[in-house]
Every structure is written in structure tokens, then in C-alpha cells.
C-alpha positions as CSV (number, residue, x, y, z in Angstrom):
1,X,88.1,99.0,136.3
2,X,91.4,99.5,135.2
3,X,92.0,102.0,132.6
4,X,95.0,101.4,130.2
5,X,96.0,102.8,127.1
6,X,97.6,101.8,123.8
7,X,99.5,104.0,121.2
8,X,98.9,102.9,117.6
9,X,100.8,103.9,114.2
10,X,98.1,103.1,111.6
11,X,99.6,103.7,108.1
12,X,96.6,104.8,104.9
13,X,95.0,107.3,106.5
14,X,95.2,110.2,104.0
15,X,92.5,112.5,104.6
16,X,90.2,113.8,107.2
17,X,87.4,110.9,106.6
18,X,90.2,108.6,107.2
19,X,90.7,110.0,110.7
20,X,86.8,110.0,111.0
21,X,86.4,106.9,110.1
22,X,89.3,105.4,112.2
23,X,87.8,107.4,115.1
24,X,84.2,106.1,115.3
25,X,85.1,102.5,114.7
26,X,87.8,102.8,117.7
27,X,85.2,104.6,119.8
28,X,82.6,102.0,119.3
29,X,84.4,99.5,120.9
30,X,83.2,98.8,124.1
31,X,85.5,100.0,126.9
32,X,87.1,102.7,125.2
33,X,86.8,105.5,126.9
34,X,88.8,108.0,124.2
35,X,90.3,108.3,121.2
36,X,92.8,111.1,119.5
37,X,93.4,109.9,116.3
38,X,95.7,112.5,114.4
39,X,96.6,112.1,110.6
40,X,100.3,113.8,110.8
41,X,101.7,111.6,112.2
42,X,99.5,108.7,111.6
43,X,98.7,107.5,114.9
44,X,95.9,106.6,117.3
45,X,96.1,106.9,121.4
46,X,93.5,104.9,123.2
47,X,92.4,105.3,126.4
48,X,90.1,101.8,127.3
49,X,88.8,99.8,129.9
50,X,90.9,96.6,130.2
51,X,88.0,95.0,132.0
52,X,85.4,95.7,128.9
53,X,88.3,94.8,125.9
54,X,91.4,94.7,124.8
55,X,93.8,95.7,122.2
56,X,93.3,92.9,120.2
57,X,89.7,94.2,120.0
58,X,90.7,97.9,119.4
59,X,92.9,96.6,116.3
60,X,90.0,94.6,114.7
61,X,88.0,97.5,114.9
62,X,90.9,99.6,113.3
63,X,91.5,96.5,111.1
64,X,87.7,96.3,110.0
65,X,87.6,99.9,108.5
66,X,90.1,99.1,105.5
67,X,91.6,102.7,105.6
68,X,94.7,101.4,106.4
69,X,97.9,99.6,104.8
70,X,99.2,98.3,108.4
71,X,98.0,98.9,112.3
72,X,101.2,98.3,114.6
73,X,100.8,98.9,118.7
């Protein structure tokens, strides 16, 4: 195991069920280990498991919830 971790600037989130929303689909992804996802400033940091995904993965997850206008690592 080799834990990693990925900084995110997710632009859209405007509101606590936003964050909430963007949280539970990041921490579903298998691997990730935590998740502080914080609406001022929009960002997310990601601690995962790089043998159980990736960040592609974290982003389709991020990219799945349509909260957001643009997800950039």
C-alpha cells in the first residue's frame, strides 16, 4: 500500500449540500482513505490508496455528481 494524495480545485460548489455531495461520492471510491472537501476555497484534498485507484477515478466520481462547472488536480 502506498498512500498518496491529490489536491483538487472543483469550481460549482455553492452550498453545504454541494460539499456533501462532493464528499460522499469522493469517499466512495474505493481506496480513499479521506476526504476534506471545503467550499471557501473550493477545493478537495484526497488522501487514497494508489494500489486500490487512482485520480482518474477520484475525478469521475467528482465528475459524476454534476455540482460542478470544472474539476482541475
Amino acid at each position: 500500500m502506498s498512500e498518496k494524495h491529490i489536491h483538487l480545485h472543483i469550481e460549482g460548489m455553492s452550498c453545504g449540500h454541494c460539499q456533501k455531495t462532493v464528499t460522499d461520492a469522493i469517499l466512495q471510491v474505493n481506496g480513499v482513505k479521506k476526504a476534506i472537501v471545503t467550499l471557501v476555497p473550493p477545493t478537495a484534498e484526497i488522501y487514497f490508496d494508489d494500489a486500490q485507484t487512482s485520480p482518474e477515478a477520484i475525478l469521475g466520481a467528482v465528475d459524476a455528481t454534476e455540482v460542478y462547472s470544472g474539476t482541475q488536480i
